[in-house]
C-alpha positions in Angstrom: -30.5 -2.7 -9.4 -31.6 -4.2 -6.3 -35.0 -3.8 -4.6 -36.2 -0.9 -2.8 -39.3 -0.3 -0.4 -39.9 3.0 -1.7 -42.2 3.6 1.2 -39.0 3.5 3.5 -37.6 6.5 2.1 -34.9 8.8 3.5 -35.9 10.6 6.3 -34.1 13.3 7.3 -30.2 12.3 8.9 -28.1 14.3 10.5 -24.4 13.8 9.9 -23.4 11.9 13.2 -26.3 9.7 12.5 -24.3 8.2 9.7 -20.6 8.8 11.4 -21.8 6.3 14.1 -22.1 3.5 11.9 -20.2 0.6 11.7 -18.3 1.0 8.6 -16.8 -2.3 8.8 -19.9 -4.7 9.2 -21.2 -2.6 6.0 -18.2 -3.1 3.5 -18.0 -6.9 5.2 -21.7 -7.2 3.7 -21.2 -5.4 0.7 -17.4 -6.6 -0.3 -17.3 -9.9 1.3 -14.3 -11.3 3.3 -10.9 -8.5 3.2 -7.6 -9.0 1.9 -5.8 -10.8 4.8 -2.2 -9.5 3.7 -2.9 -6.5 3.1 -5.2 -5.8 6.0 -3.8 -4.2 9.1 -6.3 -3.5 12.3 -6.9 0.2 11.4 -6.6 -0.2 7.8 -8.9 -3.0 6.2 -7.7 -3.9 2.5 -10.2 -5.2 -0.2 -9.1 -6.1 -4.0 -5.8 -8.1 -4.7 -3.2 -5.5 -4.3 -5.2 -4.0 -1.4 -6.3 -0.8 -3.2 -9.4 -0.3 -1.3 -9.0 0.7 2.0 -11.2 1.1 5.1 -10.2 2.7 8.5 -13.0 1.8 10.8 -11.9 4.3 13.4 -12.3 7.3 11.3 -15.5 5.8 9.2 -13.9 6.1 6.2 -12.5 4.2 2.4 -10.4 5.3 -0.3 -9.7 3.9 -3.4 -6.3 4.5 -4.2 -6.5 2.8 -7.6 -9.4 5.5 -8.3 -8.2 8.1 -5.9 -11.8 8.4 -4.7 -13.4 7.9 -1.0 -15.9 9.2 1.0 -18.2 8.3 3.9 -20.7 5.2 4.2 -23.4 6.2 2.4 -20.4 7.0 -0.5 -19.2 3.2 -0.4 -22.6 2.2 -0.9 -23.8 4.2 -3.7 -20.3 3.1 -5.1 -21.4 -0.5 -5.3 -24.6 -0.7 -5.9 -24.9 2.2 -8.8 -27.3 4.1 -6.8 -27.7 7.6 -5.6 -27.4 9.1 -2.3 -31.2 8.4 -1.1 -31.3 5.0 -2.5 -27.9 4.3 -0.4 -30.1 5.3 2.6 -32.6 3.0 2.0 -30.4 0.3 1.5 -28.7 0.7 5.2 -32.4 1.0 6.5 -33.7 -1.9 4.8 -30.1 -4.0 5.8 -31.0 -2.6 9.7 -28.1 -0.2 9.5 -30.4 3.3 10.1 -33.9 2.9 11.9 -37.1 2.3 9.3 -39.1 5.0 7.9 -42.4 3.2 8.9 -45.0 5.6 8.2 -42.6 7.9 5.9 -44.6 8.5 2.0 -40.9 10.1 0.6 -40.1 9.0 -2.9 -36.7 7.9 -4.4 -35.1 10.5 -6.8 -35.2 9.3 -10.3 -32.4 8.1 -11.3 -29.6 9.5 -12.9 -28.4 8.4 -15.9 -27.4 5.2 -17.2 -25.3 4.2 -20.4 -24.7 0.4 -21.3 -21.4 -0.6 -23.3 -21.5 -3.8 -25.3 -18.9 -5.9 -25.4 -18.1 -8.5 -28.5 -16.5 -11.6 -29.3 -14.2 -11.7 -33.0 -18.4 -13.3 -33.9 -19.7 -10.6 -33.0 -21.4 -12.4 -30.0 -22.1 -10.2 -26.9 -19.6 -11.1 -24.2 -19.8 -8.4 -21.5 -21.8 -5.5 -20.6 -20.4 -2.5 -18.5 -23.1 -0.1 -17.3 -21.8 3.7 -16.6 -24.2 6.0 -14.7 -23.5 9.4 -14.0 -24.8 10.5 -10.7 -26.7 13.9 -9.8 -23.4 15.1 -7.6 -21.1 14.7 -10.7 -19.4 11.6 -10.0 -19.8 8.4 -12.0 -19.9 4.6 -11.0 -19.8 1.4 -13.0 -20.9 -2.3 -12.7 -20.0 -5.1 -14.9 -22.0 -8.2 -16.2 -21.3 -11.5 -18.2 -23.7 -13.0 -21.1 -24.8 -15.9 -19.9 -27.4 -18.6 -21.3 -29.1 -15.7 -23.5 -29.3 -13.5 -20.3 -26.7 -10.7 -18.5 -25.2 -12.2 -15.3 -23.4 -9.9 -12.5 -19.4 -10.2 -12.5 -17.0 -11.2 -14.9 -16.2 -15.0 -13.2 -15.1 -17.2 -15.6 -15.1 -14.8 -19.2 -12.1 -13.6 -21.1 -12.8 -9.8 -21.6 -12.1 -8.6 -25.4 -11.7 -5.3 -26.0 -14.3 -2.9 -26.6 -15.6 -2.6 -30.2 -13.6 -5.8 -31.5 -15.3 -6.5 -35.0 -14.7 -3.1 -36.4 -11.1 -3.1 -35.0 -10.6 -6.4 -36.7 -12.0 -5.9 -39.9 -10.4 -2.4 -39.8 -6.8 -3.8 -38.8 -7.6 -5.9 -42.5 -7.8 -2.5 -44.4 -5.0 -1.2 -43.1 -6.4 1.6 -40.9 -5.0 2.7 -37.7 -6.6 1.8 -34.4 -7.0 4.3 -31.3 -6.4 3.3 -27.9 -8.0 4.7 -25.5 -8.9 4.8 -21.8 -12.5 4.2 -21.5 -15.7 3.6 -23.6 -16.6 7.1 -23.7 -13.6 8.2 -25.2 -14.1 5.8 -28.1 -17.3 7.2 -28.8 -15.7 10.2 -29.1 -13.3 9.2 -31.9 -16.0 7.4 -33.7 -17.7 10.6 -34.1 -14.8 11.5 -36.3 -14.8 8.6 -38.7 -12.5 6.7 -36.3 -11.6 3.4 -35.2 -10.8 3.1 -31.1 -11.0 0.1 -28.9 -10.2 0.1 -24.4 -10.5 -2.2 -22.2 -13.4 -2.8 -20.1 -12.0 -1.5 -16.3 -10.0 1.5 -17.1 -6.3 2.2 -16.4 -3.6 -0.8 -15.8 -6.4 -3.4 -16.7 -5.0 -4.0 -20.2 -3.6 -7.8 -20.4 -1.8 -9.9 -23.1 -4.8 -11.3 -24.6 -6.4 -7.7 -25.1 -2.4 -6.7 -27.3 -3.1 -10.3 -29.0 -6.1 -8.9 -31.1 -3.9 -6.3 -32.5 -1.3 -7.5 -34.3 -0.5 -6.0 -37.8 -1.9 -3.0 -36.3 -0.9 0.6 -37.0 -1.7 1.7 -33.6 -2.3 5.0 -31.9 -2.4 5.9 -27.7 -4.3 8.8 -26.3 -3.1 8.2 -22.6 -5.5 10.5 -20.0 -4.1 13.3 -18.8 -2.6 11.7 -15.0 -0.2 9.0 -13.8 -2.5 6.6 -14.4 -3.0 7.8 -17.4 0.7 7.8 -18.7 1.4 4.0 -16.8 -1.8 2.2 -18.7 -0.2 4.1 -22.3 3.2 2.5 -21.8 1.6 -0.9 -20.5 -0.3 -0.9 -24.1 2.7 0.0 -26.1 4.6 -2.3 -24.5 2.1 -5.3 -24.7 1.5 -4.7 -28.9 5.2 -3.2 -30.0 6.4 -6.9 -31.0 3.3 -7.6 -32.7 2.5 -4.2 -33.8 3.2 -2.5 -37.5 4.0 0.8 -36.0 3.2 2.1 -32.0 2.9 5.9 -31.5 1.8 7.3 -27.8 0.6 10.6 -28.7 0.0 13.4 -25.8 -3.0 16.0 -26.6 -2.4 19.8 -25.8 -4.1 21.9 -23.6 -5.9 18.8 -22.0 -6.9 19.2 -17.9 -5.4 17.7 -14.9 -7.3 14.1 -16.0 -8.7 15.0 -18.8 -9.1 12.7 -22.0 -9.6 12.6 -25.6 -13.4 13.2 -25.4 -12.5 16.3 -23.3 -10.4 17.6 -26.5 -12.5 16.9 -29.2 -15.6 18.3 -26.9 -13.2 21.7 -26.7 -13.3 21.7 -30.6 -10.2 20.0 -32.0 -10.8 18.3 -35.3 -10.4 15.3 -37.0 -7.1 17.3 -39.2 -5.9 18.4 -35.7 -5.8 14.5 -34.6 -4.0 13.5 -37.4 -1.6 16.4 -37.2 -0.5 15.1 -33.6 -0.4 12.0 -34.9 1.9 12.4 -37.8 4.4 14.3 -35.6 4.5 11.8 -33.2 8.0 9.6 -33.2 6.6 5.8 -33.8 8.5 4.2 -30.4 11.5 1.8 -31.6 11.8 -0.2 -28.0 9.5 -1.1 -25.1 8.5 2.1 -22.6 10.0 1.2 -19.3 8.7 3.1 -16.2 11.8 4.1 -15.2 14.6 6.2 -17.1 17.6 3.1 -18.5 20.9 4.2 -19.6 23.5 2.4 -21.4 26.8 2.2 -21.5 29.0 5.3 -21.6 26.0 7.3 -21.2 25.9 6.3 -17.8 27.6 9.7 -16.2 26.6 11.7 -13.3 26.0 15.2 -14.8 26.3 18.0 -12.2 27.3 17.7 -8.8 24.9 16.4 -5.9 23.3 19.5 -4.1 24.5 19.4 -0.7 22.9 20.3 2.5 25.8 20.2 4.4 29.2 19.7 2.6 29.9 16.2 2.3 27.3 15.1 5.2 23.8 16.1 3.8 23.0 15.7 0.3 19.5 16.8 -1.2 17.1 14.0 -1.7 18.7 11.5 0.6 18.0 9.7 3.9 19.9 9.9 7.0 19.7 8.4 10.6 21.1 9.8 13.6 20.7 7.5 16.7 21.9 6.2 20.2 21.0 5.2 23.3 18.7 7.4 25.6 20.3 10.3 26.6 23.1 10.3 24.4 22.5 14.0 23.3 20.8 13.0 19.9 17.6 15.9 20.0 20.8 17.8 21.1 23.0 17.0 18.1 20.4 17.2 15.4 18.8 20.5 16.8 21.9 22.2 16.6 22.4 20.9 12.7 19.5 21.8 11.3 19.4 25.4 12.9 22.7 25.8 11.2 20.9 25.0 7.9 18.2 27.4 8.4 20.3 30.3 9.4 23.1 28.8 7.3 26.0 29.1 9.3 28.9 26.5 9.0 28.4 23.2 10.2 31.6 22.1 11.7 34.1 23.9 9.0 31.6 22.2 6.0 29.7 24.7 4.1 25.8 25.2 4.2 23.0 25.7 2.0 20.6 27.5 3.2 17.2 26.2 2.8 14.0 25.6 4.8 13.7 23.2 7.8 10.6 20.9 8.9 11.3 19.3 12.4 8.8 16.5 13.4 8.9 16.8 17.2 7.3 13.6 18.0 8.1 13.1 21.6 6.7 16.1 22.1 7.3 20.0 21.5 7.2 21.7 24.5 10.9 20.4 25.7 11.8 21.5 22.1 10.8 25.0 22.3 12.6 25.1 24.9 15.9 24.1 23.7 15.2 26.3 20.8 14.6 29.2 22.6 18.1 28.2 24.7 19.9 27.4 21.2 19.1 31.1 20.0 20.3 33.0 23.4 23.3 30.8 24.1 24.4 31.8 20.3 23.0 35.5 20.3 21.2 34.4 17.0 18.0 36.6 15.8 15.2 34.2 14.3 13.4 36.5 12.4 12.1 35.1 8.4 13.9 32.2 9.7 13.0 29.2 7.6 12.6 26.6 10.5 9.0 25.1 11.3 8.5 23.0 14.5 5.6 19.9 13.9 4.2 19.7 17.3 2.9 16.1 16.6 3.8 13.2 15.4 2.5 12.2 11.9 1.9 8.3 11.0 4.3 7.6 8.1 4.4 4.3 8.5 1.2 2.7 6.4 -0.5 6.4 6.0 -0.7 8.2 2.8 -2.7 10.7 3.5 -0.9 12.0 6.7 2.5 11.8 4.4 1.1 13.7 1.9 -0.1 16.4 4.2 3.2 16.5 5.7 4.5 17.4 2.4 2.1 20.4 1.4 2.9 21.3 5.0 6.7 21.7 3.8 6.5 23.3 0.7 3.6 25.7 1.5 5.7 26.7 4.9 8.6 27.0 3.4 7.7 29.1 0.2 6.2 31.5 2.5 9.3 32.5 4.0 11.1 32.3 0.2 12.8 28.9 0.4 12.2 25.4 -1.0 12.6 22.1 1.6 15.9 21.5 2.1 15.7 19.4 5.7 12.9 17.3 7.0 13.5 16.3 10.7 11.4 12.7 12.3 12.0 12.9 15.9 11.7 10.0 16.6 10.8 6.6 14.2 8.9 5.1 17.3 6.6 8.2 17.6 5.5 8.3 13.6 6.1 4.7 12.9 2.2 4.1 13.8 1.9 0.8 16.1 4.0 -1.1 14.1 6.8 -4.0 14.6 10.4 -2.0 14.2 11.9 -5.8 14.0 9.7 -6.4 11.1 11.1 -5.8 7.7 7.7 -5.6 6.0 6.7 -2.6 8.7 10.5 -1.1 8.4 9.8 -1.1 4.7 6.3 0.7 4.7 8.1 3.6 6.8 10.8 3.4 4.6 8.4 4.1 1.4 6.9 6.8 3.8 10.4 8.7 4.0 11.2 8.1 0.0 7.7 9.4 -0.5 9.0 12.5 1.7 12.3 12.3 0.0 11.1 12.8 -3.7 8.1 15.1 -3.5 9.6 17.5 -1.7 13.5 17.1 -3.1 14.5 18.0 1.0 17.2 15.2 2.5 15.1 13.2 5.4 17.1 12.9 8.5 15.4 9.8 10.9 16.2 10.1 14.8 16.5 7.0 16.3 17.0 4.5 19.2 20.1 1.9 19.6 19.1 -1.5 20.4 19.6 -2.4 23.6 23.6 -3.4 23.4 24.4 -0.1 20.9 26.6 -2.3 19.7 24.9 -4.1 17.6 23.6 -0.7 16.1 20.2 0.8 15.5 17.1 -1.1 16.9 14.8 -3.0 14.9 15.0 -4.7 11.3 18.5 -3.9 9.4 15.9 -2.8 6.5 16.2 0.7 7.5 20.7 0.6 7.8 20.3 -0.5 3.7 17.6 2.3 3.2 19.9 4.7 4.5 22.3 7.0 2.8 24.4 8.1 6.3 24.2 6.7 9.6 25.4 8.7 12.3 25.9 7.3 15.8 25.6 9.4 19.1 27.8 8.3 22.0 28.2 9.0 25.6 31.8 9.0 27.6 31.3 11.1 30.6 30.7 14.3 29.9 31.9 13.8 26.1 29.4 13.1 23.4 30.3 12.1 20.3 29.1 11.8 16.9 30.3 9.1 14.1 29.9 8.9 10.9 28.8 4.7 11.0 28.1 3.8 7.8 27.9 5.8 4.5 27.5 5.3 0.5 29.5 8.1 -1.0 31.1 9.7 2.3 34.0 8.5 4.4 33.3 7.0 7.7 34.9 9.2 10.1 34.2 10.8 13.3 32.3 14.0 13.4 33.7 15.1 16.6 32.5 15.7 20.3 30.7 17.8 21.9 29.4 18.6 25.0 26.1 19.8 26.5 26.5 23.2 28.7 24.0 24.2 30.9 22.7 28.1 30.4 20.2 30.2 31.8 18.7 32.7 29.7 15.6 34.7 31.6 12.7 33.9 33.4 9.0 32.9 32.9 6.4 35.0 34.1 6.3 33.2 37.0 9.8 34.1 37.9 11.4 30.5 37.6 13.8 30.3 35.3 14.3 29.5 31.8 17.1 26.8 31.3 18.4 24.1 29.3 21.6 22.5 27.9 23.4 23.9 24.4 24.8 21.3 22.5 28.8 23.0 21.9 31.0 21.5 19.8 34.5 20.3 21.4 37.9 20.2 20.7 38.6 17.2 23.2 40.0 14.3 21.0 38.0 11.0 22.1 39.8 7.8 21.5 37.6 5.3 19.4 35.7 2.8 21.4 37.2 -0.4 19.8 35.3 -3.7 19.5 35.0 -6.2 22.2 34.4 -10.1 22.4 31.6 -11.5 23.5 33.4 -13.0 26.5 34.5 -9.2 27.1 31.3 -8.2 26.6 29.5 -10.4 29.4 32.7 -10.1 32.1 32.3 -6.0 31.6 28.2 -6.7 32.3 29.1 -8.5 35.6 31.3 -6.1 36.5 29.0 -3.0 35.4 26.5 -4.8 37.8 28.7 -5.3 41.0 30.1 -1.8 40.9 26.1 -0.8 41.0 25.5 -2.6 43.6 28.4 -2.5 45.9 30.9 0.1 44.1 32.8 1.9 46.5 35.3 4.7 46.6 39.1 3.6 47.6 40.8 5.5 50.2 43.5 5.1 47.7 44.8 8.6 45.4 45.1 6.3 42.1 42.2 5.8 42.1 40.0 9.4 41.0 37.6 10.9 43.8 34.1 9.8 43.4 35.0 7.2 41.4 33.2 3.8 42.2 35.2 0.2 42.1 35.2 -3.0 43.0 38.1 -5.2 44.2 39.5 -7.7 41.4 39.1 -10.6 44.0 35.2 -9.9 43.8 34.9 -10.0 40.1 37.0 -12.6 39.1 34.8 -14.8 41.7 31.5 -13.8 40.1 33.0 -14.3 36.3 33.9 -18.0 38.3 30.3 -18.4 39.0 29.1 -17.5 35.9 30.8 -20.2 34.2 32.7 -17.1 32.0 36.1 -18.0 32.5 35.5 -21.7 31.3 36.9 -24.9 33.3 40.2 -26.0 34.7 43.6 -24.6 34.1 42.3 -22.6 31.5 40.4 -20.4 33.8 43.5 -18.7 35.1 44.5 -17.8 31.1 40.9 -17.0 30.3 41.2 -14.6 33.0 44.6 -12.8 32.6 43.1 -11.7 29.0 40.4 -10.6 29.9 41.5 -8.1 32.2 44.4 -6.9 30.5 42.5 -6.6 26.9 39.8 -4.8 28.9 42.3 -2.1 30.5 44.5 -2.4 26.6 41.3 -0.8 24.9 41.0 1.8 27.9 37.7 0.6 29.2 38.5 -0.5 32.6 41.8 0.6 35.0 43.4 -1.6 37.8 45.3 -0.2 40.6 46.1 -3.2 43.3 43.2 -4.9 43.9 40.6 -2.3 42.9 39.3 -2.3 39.4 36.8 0.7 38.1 35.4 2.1 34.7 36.8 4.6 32.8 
């Protein structure tokens, strides 16, 4: 333990006295340097795969490896193995909380401590790892090395064996089995019924090759804790001995809590005959545990059919994006889809399921409820039970677990309450909930990616994404091509006029087709209590048949920017009936001089070739029309 002044006690601290401390310049002193990778401005990392986290802004850590966090005072207690109180003194005597000068309060006793001796094959102490279990119920533990006859903080530079290694090894010799377990305490346990156990110093996933090495000939036995964690660190054991192993069983215990363990059993009264009971039932695995489900062969079959949202669009458990350029019509579009699966009414002649809807209104609510509201009267469509719930907000799933997470008890609890599971999450838009990060970045693309699939599997709903188009639509969605492989339908919103239209871009199991157009119609539907008027555009589908915008050079491409630019500039309306009133063009003399200047038609005799294709593939894929010497858009 460190030293104390117990004179400079705790005095009393209010709870902003504490919040206003600088969280970072206390983990800095009591962790060292952060994880660089791993580290992003509002999220500080600590430990090799960044488990520890600390959010300066909020004043906050977690331990995600743990799944424990708390405030400052927490983070200290947590490293140093000290109470509440003695954390206080610690940030006074480090100049973190004003000195109790003339204070006379005493420290708590301590709680207690329990000290777990680790040995070499020898016999030989190796390692010591000291448990105390704090007043509040938690627990914390530290680790030391024997060094030079004396116990040394940290493990630097020492192989760990596993715990109680000269009774495992001379009971491997007589055949006995040994019992792996997840913790010290839990061996203990066993031992109490005339048992062998071993763990590893460190808890879940810290088992390693040369812990498995000590085991071979071994019958051996796994009581995994009752968690995740839990099951991962069984299979990483069984895997690690099976080769070198006479026999591997992983045996699950009944009845046990939500992280309970094999202590916790026995301590509820089972018995050394109900231990071997479970044990002798138990199949003895044949092959190594994999994390994730393997098939071979013919066994390789889809059973059952995918559960559809919307009839070959929208499948359960998927990801889609819907994007395009500003105003496009893409809120339009997706509004008008995902009320269709909350009422479930048709979707374009496919069939619906009806399930509940979560829209993420990121760029803000208040224009939503309006087209809502506008949605409903233009459709004479009651909303009653209705199982749609508007997010006015924009959660961080990019990099944030926590706000994920509460998104997804958001979805089921809102849902259930109206009788229906998730069917539909809604992110409008990835800029709005992809929290500060670089959308050309695959690393950041990828952490909003695992946000979504996070989304995606705890809740079962499909996640549709809206989105921007990068600056020439193009070339498609903006930012890092991570999130077109991520995605399981990619639907592109259009603009021609007055005609929107929706394509089907790219799909896995779908065909690429055109959805159809629509258009937006204006429609007033009351007042305010003002008296102004309630209004918006309805997003109607269309039965106006769009021809396909077809793909263009990149010498196309920059002659239709010049001439995008001159009719902005200097666009005029011909006096001329071929040419459609209000209509803005140019004269063909004027352009062909400016794609001259621009060194777009190239040099010499070719120029006057060069040109002549351009114009005519331009008006052959009905995106420009010439009448004489005016030339205009279509």
């Amino acid at each position: 333990m460190f030293p104390l002044d117990l004179n400079n006690g705790p005095a009393s601290l209010g709870k902003d006295e504490l919040n206003n401390l600088d969280i970072l310049a206390v983990s800095q002193l009591l962790l060292g340097e952060p994880n660089p990778k791993k580290s992003r401005t509002n999220d500080i990392r600590y430990g090799a795969n960044g488990s520890l986290s600390i959010k300066p802004e909020k004043g906050v850590w977690f331990d995600y490896e743990n799944n424990e966090g708390g405030g400052i005072a927490a983070l200290v207690s947590r490293k140093l193995n000290c109470n509440h109180a003695e954390a206080i003194c610690w940030l006074k005597q480090n100049g973190f909380l004003p000195s109790n000068e003339h204070g006379n309060e005493r420290l708590p006793r301590k709680a207690k401590l329990q000290e777990y001796i680790y040995q070499n094959w020898e016999g030989q102490p190796v390692l010591k790892v000291t448990r105390q279990d704090k007043e509040d119920g938690g627990k914390t533990f530290s680790q030391a090395r024997y060094e030079k006859g004396q116990w040394v903080s940290g493990t630097s530079g020492i192989e760990m064996p596993p715990y109680r290694l000269p009774q495992v090894l001379a009971a491997i010799k007589d055949g006995e089995a040994i019992y792996v377990v997840e913790g010290e305490k839990c061996v203990h346990a066993l031992e109490q019924l005339g048992l062998v156990a071993t763990c590893n110093a460190g808890g879940a996933r810290k088992w390693h090759d040369h812990h498995a090495q000590h085991l071979k000939g071994a019958k051996v036995v796994i009581f995994p804790d009752n968690d995740k964690a839990g099951e991962d660190h069984a299979k990483q054991v069984a895997n690690s001995v099976l080769r070198i192993a006479n026999g591997v069983k992983i045996v699950q215990l009944p009845n046990l809590p939500r992280k309970g363990d094999v202590a916790d059993w026995i301590a509820a009264g089972a018995t050394r005959a109900d231990l071997f009971a479970l044990v002798e039932r138990a199949t003895p695995l044949t092959s190594r545990s994999y994390p994730w489900t393997v098939e071979i062969g013919e066994n390789i079959v889809l059973t059952g059919a995918p559960k559809y949202v919307i009839e070959n669009l929208l499948y359960l458990g998927d990801l889609s994006v819907v994007y395009g350029q500003p105003k496009a019509g893409k809120t339009f579009f997706t509004l008008d889809l995902s009320v269709r699966v909350a009422l479930g009414l048709k979707y374009r002649d496919r069939r619906v399921n009806q399930g509940g809807v979560v829209y993420v209104a990121g760029e803000g609510a208040r224009g939503f409820r309006l087209r809502l509201e506008g949605w409903r009267s233009f459709h004479s469509e009651c909303f009653n039970d209705v199982p749609f719930a508007l997010v006015d907000g924009a959660p961080r799933i990019r990099g944030e677990q926590d706000q994920v997470e509460t998104l997804i008890a958001l979805a089921r609890d809102e849902c259930k309450a109206l009788g229906y599971k998730p069917s539909l999450i809604v992110i409008d838009t990835l800029a709005r909930t992809f929290n500060g990060g670089n959308e050309n970045s695959a690393e950041d693309m990828g952490q909003f990616i695992d946000g979504c699939k996070k989304l995606q599997t705890e809740t079962g709903a499909h996640v549709l994404v809206v989105h921007h188009a990068g600056k020439n639509s193009d070339y498609g969605m903006r930012g890092s091509s991570a999130l077109l492989g991520a995605a399981d339908l990619v639907i592109k919103i259009s603009k021609s006029k007055e005609i929107h239209v929706a394509e089907i871009e790219a799909a896995k199991d779908i065909p690429t087709e055109d959805l159809g157009a629509f258009t937006l119609q204006f429609h007033r539907f009351g007042e305010f209590a003002d008296g102004s008027p309630k209004q918006t555009v309805v997003a109607v589908s269309s039965d106006t048949k769009v021809k396909k915008a077809q793909p263009i050079s990149n010498k196309q491409k920059l002659a239709l920017d010049v001439l995008k630019s001159l009719i902005d500039r200097s666009g005029v309306t011909p006096p001329v009936p071929e040419v459609p009133n209000g209509v803005l063009a140019v004269s063909l003399k004027e352009w062909r001089e400016r794609l001259d200047k621009a060194s777009i038609l190239g040099e010499g005799d070719s120029r006057r070739t060069a040109w002549s294709r351009i114009k005519n593939d331009l008006m052959g894929k009905g995106i420009i029309q010439v009448y004489e010497d005016h030339v205009w858009l279509l």
